[in-house]
C-alpha positions as CSV (number, residue, x, y, z in Angstrom):
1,X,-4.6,-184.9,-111.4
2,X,-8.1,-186.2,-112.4
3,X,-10.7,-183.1,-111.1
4,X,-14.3,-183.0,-110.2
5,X,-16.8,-181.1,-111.6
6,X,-18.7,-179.0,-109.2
7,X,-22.4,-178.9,-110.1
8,X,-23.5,-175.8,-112.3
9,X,-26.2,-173.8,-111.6
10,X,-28.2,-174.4,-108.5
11,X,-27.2,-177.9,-107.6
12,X,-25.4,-178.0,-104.4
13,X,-22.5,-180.3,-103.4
14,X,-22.4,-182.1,-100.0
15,X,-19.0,-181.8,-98.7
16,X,-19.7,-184.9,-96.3
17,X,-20.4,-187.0,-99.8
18,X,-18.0,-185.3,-102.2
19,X,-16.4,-188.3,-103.9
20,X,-13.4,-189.8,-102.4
21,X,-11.2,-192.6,-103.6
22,X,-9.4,-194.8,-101.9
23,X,-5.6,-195.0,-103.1
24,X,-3.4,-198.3,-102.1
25,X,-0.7,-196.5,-103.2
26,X,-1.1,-194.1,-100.5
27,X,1.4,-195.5,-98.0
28,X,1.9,-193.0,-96.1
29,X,-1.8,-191.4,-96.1
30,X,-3.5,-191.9,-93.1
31,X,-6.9,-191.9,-94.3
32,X,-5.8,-193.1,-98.4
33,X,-8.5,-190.0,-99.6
34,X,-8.4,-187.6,-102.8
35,X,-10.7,-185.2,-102.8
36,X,-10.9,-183.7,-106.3
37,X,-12.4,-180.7,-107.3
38,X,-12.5,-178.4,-110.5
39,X,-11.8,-174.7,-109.5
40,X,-10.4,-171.7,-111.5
41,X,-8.4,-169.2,-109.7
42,X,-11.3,-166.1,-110.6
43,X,-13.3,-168.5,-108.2
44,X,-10.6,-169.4,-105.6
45,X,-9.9,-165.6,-105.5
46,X,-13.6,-164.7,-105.1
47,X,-13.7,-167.4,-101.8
48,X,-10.8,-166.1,-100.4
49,X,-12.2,-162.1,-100.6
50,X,-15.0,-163.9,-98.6
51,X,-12.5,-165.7,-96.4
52,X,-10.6,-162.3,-95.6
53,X,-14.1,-159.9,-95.2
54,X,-15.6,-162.2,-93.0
55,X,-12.6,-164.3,-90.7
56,X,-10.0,-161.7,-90.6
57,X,-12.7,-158.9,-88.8
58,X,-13.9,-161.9,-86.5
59,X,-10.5,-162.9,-85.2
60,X,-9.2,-159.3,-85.2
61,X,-11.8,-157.8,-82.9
62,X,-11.9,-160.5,-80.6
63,X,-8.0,-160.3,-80.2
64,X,-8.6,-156.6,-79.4
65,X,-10.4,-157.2,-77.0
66,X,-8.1,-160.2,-75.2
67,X,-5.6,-157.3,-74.9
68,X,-7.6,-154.4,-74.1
69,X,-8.7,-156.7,-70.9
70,X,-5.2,-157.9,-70.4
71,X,-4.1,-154.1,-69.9
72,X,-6.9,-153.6,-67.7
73,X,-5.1,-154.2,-64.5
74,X,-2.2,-151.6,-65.9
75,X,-5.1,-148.9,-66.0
76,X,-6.9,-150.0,-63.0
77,X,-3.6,-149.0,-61.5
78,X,-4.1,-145.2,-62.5
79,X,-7.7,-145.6,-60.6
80,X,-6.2,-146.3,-57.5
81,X,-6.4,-150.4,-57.4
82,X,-3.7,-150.9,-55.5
83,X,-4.9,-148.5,-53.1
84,X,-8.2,-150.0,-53.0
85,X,-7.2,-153.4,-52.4
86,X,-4.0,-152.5,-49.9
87,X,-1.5,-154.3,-51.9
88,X,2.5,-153.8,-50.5
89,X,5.8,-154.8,-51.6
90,X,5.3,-157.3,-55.0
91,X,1.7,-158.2,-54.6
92,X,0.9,-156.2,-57.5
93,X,3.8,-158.3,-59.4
94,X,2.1,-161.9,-58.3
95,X,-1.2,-159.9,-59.3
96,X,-0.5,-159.5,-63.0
97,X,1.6,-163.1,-62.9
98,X,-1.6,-164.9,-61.5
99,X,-3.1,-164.3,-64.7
100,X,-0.6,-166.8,-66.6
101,X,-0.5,-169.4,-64.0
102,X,-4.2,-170.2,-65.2
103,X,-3.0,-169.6,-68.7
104,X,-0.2,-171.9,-68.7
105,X,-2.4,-174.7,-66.7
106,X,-4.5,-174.4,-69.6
107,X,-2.1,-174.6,-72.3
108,X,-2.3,-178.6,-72.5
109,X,-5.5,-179.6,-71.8
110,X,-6.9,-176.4,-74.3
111,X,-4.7,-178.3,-77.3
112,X,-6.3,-181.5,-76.6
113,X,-9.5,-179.9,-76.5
114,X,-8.9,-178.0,-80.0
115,X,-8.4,-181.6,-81.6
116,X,-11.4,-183.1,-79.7
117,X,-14.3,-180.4,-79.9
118,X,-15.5,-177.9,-82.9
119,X,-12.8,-175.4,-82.8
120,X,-15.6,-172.6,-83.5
121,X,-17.6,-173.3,-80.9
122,X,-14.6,-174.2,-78.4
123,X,-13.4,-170.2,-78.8
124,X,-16.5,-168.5,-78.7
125,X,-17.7,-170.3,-75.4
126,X,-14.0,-169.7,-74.2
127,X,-14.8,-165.5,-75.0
128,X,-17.9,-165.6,-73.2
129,X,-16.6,-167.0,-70.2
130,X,-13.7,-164.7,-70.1
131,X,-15.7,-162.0,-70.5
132,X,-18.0,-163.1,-67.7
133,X,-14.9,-163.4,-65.7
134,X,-13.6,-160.3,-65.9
135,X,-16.8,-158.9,-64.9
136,X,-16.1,-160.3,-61.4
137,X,-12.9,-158.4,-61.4
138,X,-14.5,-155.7,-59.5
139,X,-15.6,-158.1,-56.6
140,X,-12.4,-157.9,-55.4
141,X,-12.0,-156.5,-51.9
142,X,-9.1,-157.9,-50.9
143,X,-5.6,-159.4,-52.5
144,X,-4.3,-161.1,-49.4
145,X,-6.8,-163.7,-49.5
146,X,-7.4,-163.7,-53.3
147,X,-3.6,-164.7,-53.3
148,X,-4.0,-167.6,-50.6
149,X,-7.1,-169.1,-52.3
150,X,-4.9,-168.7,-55.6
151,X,-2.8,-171.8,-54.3
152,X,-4.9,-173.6,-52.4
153,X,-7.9,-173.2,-54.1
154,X,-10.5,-172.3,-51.3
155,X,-8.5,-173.4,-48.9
156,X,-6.8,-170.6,-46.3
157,X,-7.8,-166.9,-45.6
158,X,-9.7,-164.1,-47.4
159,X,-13.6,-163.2,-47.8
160,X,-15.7,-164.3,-49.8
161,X,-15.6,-162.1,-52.3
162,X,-11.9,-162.6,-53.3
163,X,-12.3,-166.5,-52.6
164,X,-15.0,-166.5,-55.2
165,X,-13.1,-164.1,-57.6
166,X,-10.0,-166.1,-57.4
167,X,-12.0,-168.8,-59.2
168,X,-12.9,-167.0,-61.8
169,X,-9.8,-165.2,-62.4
170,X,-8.0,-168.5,-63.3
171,X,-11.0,-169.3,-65.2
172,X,-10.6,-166.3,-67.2
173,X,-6.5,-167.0,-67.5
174,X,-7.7,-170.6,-68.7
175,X,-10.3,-169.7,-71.4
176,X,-8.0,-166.6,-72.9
177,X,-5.4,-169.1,-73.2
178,X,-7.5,-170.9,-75.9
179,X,-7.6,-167.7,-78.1
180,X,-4.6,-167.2,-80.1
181,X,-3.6,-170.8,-80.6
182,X,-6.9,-171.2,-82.0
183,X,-6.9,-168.4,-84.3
184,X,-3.3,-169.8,-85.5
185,X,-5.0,-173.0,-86.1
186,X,-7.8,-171.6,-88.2
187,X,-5.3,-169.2,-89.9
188,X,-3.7,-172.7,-90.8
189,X,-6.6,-174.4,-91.9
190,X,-8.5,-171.8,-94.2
191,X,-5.2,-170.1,-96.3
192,X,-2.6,-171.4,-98.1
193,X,1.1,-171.0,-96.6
194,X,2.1,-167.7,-98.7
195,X,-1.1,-166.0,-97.5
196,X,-0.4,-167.2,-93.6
197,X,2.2,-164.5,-92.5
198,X,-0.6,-161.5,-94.2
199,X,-3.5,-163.1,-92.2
200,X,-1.8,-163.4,-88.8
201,X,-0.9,-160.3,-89.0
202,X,-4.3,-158.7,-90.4
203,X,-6.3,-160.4,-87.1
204,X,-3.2,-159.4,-85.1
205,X,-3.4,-155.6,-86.3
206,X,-6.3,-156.2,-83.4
207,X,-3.6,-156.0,-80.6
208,X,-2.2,-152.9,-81.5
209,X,-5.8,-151.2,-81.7
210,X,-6.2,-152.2,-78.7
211,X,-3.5,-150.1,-77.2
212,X,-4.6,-147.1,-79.4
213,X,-8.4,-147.7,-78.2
214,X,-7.1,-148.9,-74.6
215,X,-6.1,-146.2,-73.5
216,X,-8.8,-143.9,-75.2
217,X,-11.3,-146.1,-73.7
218,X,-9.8,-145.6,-69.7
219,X,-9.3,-142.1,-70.1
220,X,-13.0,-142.0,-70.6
221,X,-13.8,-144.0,-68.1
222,X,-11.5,-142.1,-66.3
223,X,-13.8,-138.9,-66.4
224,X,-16.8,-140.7,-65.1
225,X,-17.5,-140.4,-61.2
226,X,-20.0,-142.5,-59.4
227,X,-19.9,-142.6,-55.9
228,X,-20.9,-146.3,-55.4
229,X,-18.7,-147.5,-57.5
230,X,-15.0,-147.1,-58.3
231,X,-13.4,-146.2,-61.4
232,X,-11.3,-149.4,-61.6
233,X,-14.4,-151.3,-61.0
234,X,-16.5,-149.6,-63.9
235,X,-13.4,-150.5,-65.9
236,X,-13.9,-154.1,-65.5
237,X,-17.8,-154.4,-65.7
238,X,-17.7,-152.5,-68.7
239,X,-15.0,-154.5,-70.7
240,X,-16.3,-157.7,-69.5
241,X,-20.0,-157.3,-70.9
242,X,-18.5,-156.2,-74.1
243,X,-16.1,-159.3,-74.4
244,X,-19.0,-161.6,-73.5
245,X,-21.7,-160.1,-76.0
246,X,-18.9,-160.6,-78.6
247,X,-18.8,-164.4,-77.7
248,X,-22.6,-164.7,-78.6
249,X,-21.3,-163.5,-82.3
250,X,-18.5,-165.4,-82.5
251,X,-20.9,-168.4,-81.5
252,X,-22.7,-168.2,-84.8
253,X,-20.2,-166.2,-87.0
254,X,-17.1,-168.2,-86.3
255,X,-16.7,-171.6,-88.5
256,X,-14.6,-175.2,-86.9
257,X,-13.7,-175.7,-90.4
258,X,-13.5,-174.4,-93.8
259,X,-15.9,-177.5,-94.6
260,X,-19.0,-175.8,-92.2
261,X,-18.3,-172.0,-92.9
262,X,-21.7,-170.4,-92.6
263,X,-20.9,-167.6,-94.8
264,X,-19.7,-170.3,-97.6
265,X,-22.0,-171.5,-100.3
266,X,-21.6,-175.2,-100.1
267,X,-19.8,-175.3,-103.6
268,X,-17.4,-172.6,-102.0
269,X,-16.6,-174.7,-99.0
270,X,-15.7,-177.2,-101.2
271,X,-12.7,-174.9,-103.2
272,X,-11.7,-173.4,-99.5
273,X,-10.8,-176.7,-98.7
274,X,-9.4,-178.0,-101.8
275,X,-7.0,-174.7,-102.6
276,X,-5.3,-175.5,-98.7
277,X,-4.4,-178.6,-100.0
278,X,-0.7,-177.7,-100.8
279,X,-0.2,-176.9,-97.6
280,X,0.7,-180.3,-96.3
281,X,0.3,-179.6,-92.7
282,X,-3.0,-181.1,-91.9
283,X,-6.2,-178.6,-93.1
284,X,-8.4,-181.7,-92.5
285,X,-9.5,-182.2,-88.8
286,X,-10.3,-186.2,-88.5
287,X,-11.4,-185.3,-84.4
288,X,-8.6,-187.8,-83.7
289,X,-6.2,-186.3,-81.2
290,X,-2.7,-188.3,-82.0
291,X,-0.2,-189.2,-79.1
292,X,2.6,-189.9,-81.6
293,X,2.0,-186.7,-83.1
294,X,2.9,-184.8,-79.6
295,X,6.0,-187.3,-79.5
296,X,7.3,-186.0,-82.6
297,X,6.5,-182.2,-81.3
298,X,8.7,-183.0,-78.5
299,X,11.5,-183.9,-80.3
300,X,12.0,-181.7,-82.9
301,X,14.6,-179.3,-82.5
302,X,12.7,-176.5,-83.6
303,X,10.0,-176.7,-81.8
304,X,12.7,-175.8,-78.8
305,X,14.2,-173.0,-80.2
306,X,10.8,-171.1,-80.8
307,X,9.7,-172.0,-77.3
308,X,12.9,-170.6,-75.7
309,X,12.9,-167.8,-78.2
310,X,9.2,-167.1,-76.8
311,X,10.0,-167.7,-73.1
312,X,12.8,-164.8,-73.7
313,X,11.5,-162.1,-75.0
314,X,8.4,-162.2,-72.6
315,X,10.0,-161.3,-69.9
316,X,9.9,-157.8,-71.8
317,X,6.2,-158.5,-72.3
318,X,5.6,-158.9,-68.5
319,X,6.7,-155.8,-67.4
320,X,5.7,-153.3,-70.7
321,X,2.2,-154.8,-70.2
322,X,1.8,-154.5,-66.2
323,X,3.8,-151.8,-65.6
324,X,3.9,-149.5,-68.7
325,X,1.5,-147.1,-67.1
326,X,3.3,-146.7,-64.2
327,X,6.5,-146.3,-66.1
328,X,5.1,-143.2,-68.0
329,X,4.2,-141.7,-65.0
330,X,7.8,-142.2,-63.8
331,X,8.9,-140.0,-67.2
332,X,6.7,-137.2,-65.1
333,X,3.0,-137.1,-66.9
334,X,0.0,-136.8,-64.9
335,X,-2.3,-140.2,-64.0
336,X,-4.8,-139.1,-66.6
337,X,-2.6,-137.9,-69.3
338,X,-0.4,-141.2,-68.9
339,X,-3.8,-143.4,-69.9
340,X,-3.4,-141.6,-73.5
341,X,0.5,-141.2,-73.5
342,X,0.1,-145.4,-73.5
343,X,-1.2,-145.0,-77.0
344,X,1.7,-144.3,-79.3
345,X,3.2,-147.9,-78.2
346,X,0.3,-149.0,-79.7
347,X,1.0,-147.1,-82.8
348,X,4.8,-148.2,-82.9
349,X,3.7,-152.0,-83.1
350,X,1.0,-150.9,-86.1
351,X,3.4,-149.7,-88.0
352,X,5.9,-152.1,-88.0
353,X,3.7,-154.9,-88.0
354,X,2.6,-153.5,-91.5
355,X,5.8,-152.6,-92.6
356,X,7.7,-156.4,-91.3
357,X,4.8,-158.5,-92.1
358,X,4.0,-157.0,-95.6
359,X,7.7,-157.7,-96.0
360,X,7.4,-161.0,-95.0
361,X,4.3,-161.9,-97.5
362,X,6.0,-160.5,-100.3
363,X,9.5,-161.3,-100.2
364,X,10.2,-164.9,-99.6
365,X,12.8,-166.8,-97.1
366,X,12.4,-163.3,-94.7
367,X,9.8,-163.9,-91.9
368,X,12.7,-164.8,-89.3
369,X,14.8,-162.0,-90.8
370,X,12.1,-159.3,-89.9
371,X,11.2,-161.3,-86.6
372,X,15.3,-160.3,-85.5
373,X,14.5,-156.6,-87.0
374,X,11.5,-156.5,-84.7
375,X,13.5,-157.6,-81.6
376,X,16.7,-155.6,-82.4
377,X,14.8,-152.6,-82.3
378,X,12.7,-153.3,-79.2
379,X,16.1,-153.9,-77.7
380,X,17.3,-149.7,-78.7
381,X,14.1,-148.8,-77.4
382,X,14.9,-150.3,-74.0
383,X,18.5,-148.7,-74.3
384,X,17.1,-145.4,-74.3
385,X,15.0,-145.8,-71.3
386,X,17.9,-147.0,-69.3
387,X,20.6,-145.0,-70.5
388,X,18.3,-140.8,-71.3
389,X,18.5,-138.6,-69.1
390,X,15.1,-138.2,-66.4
391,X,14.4,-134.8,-68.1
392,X,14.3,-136.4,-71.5
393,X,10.7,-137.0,-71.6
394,X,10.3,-137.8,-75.5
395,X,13.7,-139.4,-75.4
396,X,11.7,-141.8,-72.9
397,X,8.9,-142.1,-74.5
398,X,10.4,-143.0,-77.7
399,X,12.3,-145.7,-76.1
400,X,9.1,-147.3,-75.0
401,X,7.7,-147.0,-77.3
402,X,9.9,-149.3,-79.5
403,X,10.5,-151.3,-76.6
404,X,6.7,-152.9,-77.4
405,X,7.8,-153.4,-80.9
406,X,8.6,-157.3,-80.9
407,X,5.3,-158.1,-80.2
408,X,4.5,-157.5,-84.0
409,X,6.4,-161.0,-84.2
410,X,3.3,-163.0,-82.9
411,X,1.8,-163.0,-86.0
412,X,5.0,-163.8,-88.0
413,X,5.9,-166.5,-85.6
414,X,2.3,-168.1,-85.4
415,X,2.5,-168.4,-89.4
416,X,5.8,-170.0,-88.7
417,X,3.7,-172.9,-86.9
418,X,0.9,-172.7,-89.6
419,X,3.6,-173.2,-92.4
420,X,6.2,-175.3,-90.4
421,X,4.4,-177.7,-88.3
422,X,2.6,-180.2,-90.4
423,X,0.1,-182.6,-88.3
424,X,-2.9,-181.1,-87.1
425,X,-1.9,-182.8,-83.3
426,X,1.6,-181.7,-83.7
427,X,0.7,-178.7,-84.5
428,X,-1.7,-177.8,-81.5
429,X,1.3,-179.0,-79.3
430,X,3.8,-176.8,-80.8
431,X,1.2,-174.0,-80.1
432,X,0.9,-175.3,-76.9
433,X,4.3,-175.4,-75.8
434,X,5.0,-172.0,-77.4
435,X,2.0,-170.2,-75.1
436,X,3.6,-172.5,-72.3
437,X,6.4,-170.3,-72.7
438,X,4.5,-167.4,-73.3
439,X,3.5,-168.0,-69.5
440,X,6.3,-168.2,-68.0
441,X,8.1,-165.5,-69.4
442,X,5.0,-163.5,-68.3
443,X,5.4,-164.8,-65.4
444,X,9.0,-164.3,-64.6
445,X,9.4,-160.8,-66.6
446,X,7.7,-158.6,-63.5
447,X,9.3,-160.0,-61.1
448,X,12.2,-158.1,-62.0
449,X,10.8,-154.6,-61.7
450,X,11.1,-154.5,-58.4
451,X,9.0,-152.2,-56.5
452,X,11.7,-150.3,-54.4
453,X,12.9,-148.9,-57.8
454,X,9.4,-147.6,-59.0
455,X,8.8,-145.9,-61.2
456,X,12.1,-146.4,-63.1
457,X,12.3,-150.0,-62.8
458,X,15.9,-150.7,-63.9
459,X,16.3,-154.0,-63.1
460,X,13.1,-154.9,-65.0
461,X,14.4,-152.4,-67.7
462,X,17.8,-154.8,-68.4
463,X,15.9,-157.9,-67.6
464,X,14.1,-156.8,-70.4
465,X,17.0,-156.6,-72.7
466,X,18.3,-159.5,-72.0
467,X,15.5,-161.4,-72.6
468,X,15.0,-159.7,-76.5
469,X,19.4,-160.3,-76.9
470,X,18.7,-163.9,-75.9
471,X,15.4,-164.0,-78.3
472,X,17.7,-162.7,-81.2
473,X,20.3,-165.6,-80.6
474,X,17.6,-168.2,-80.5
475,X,16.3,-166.6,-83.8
476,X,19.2,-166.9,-85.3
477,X,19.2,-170.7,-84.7
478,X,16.2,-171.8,-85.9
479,X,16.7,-170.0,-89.1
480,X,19.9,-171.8,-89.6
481,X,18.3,-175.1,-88.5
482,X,15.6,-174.5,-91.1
483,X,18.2,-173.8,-94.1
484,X,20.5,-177.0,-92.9
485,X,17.5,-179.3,-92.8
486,X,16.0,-178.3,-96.2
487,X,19.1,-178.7,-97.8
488,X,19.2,-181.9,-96.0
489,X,16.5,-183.2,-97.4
490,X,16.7,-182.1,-101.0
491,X,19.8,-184.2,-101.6
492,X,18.2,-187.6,-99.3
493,X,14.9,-186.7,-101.5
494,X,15.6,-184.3,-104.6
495,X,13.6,-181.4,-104.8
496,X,9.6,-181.6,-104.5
497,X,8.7,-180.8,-108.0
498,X,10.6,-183.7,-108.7
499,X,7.0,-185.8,-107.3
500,X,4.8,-187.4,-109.7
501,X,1.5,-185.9,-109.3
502,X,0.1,-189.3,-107.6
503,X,2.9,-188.7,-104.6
504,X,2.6,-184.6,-104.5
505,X,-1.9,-185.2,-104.2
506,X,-1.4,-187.9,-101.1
507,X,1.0,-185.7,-99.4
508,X,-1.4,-182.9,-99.9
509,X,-3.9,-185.1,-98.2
510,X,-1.9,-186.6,-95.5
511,X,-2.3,-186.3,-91.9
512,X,1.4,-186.6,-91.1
513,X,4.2,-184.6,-90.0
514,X,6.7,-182.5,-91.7
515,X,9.3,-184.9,-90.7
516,X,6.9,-187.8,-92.6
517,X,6.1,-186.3,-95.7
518,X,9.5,-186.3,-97.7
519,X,8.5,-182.9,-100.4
520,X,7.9,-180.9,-97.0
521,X,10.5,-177.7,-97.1
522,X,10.5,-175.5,-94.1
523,X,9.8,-171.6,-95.1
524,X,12.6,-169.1,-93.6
């Protein structure tokens, strides 16, 4: 492949007039560019210590955050919330599920709007908002008409206050949903494949944190008494302005492409897009937003199983994450105490995040393998809760522990999009559809821990485990649809290193999907 020389010295390439030539040969290139540039690996390694000390902290602490304010209404539970606001019966369910009604809503129009706007931008104004949002949480005076206005949208009962909040909260629901898709998406476009599953995982490592700081963070708050304000309240305000101020960073730190990273030289920019090139799946955003692209999404087969998979094991996710403090009061610990007890389930998912996703980077054809590990042993954990005796406090705990465990899969299964879905439209939609999921399972999952059975919640507890055996199956299926299709296509196409290096440089180039571009293989 013919290269180009970056300028020595101080000269400074422009990555808008980098040389590109125009190949007829390039059937299947949307675009018919090569981009050529001359790099080393000293210097590709040196851009991607800068790509890892500068994205990975971004993404990271903003996820924290998402889920240190998603377990907000858990805590706020401990402070008396419930009490507060009068809720009875399930309104405290349809209170954490209102959250993901907004968040699926949003799920569509926030892939669109990933293709359409500068991703950067898009993410940090979507943090500020949410931030701002939850903020407003402690407005709240009353559910009843909060969950009217929820459905009607201004129309039917309730003050003011909750009329007004009810806005905002699907606001907030709508702009979190933007977060983690986007993240994958820039996980996608700045590293190559083998460095995906690491990555997700390193900005993920942010979600456990957040249980271990969570928790540490409420207790505190916790200890603090002002009479004209409650604790749950002060909860909310103080989160809020902290998610909000982090937006403003994000706004100028985070990049839409590796082709405008601020922290880039501009001869760097140039070998942080050229060394994604192998990828195949699209590091080049056009702005175009393609409707046959979401066509193809639709109809691929596994696009369906990691959506149901998804959909499955979030029923688990509903209930651990709404009701996981009232749970550990049920095993007998004090309010208080049960704030910090919440912080080993954040440890269990560090750990075997590390230990599955480290597996995952270095030993190929294994990232479903230790996504079925993960789920397997959530499903033990919520064995022992259901089956220990009530006097078996640690028993308990450990179960629940490793009941939280299959959310270190996020990361794997987010590089599973990164590496699998090629087409930056298709793969938005995948990402889309997957979060769709994520909604409904969230949405579904507390409705089974019914409130006449608090604080054991057995119902919930085998909902749960059905949801993670169900995952497993679907799991299983993708892998072997991945291992059937690639054998598939090496005997329609022969292997890929069988390309000339004209075919393998256009694909690298291409805008299409995996199902286009005939040297795609699907990683296990």
């Amino acid at each position: 492949m013919g290269k180009q020389q970056l300028p020595s010295g101080d000269a400074k390439p422009d990555l808008g007039t980098l040389k590109v030539e125009s190949s007829s040969a390039a059937r299947d290139v949307d675009f018919g560019q090569v981009l050529e540039v001359e790099t080393t690996p000293a210097m590709e390694k040196k851009v991607l210590r800068k790509l890892d000390f500068f994205l990975i902290p971004l993404m990271g602490g903003c996820y924290m955050l998402q889920y240190i304010d998603k377990l907000a209404i858990s805590q706020a539970t401990l402070f008396n919330l419930r009490e507060d606001l009068d809720l009875k019966g399930n309104e405290y369910n349809w209170a954490s599920a209102i959250f993901y009604f907004g968040y699926f809503a949003w799920s569509w129009p926030s892939s669109y709007l990933a293709v359409r706007l500068p991703l950067g931008k898009y993410l940090s104004g979507a943090v500020c908002v949410w931030g701002g949002c939850l903020m407003v949480h402690a407005a709240c005076t009353n559910w009843g008409g909060l969950m009217a206005a929820r459905f009607f949208l201004g129309v039917g009962g309730g003050d003011s206050y909750t009329k007004n909040l009810l806005t905002l909260l699907i606001n907030a629901s709508l702009t979190e949903a933007s977060i983690a898709p986007g993240f994958a998406l820039i996980t996608g476009m700045f590293y190559t494949r083998a460095e995906q599953p690491s990555r997700q995982a390193a900005w993920f490592v942010g979600n456990s944190i957040a249980v271990l700081l969570g928790g540490l963070i409420a207790y505190g708050i916790g200890n603090i008494h002002i009479t004209a304000i409650a604790q749950w309240q002060l909860l909310f305000l103080i989160l809020g302005a902290v998610t909000s101020a982090y937006g403003v960073v994000l706004f100028f730190t985070l990049p839409d492409s590796p082709a405008k990273a601020v922290f880039l030289k501009p001869n760097e920019r140039a070998i942080a897009v050229h060394r994604t090139l192998k990828n195949k799946t699209g590091v080049l955003d056009t702005g175009r937003f393609k409707w046959g692209q979401v066509l193809m999404a639709i109809k691929d087969l596994q696009t369906w199983f990691l959506v149901l998979y998804t959909l499955c094991v979030n029923f688990c996710n509903g209930g651990i994450t709404s009701f996981s403090a009232i749970i550990i009061t049920g095993f007998g610990f004090p309010h208080l105490e049960a704030l910090l007890i919440q912080m080993p389930i954040g440890g269990a998912q560090l750990v075997f995040l590390l230990l599955t996703s480290g597996f995952a980077s270095l030993v190929p054809k294994s990232r479903i393998i230790m996504m079925i590990v993960n789920t397997a042993v959530s499903m033990v954990g919520m064995l022992l809760i259901w089956k220990l005796d009530g006097d078996n406090q640690a028993g308990k705990m450990t179960g629940l522990c490793l009941g939280g465990v299959f959310a270190a899969n996020i990361p794997l299964s987010l590089s599973l999009i990164s590496s699998n879905v090629a087409g930056f439209t298709k793969k938005s939609t995948v990402s889309a559809l997957m979060f769709a999921a994520y909604c409904i399972g969230n949405i579904a999952g507390p409705q089974f821990f019914i409130p006449s059975e608090e604080p054991l919640y057995l119902t919930g507890i085998k909902a749960s485990m059905a949801g993670l055996a169900f995952g497993i199956f679907f799991l299983v299926c993708l892998y072997i649809f991945y291992v059937l299709e690639n054998r598939r296509r090496d005997r329609l196409y022969g292997s890929p290193t069988e390309m000339t290096e004209t075919e393998e440089l256009e694909d690298e180039l291409s805008n299409k999907t995996d199902h286009e571009i005939e040297s795609f293989r699907y990683v296990l």
